[in-house]
Structures are given as C-alpha cells and as structure tokens.
N, C-alpha and C positions, 0 to 999 in steps of 0.2 A: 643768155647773152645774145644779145640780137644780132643777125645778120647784117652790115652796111653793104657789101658788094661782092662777088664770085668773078674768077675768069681765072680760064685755064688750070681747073683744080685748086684755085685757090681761094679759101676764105675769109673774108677782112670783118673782125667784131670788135665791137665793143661793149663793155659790163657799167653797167648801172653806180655799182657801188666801186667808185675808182679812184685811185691817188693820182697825186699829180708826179713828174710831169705830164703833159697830156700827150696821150698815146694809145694806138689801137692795135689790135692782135692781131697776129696772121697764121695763117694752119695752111698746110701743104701734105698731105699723106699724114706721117706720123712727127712729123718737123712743126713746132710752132714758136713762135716767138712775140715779144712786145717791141712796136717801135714807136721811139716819142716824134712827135708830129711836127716839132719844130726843128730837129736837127738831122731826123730819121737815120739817126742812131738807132742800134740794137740796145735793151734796154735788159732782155732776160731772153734764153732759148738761143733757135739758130733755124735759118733755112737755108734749103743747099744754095752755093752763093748765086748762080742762072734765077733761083725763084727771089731771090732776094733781090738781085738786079730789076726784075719784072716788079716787086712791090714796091719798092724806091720809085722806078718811075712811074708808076701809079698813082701814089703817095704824092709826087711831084706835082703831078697835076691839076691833083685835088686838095693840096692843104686846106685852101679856104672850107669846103666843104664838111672837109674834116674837124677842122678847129670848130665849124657852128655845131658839127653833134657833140663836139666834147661838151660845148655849153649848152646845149639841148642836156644833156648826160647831169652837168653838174644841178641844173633844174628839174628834173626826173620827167622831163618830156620825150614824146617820143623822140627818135630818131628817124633823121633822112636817107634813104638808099642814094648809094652814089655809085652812076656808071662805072660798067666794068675795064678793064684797060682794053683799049680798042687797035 
C-alpha cells in the first residue's frame, strides 16, 4: 500500500486494488480509518477526533491531488506524494 504523505505521526495511503467511492486511509498509532475524498466522510475505522480534525484539513487542501491518485490508482500507475500538512 503506498505511502501518499506523513505529518505529525500520521499516515495517508492508498491501495491499488480499490472500490469506489474514492477514498484514502489514514493510520495514527493503532487508530485507522477510510475517508472518501469527496465528502471526507469516515467511511470505515475512527481516529481520535484532534487527528481527524488534522486529516480533514489536510484532505481539504489537497483534494485535487487526491482525486488524480485515485485515477493514477484506477490506471495502475504510480502514485504522487502529496505535501505534508504544513
């Protein structure tokens, strides 16, 4: 599952072989969850709500970005790293 971005202990991936809707994972400690990319909605999991706030607006920042690895993802190309939350 490839790495897209880090910051502040947290991990943002996404997998290859992926249903829709489009949506990327995040890992914190032993907390992970799926969020879909266009309503950043929780989809599955949970992080505690401080890190959740932190990947929302993250997520916020970068949809576009996001959205071209989902279709990188759906093409089986690689994926783009996208800056950490700053």
């Amino acid at each position: 599952m490839p790495q897209i971005s880090h910051f502040l202990g947290i991990i943002i991936r996404m997998f290859y072989d992926e249903h829709n809707p489009p949506h990327f994972h995040a890992q914190y400690a032993e907390y992970k969850c799926s969020i879909d990319i266009q309503t950043f909605a929780v989809i599955e999991g949970e992080l505690p709500p401080r890190v959740l706030g932190l990947v929302i607006e993250w997520a916020t920042t970068h949809k576009d970005e996001l959205m071209a690895n989902w279709h990188h993802i759906s093409k089986q190309e690689p994926l783009q790293s996208i800056a950490p939350l700053q």
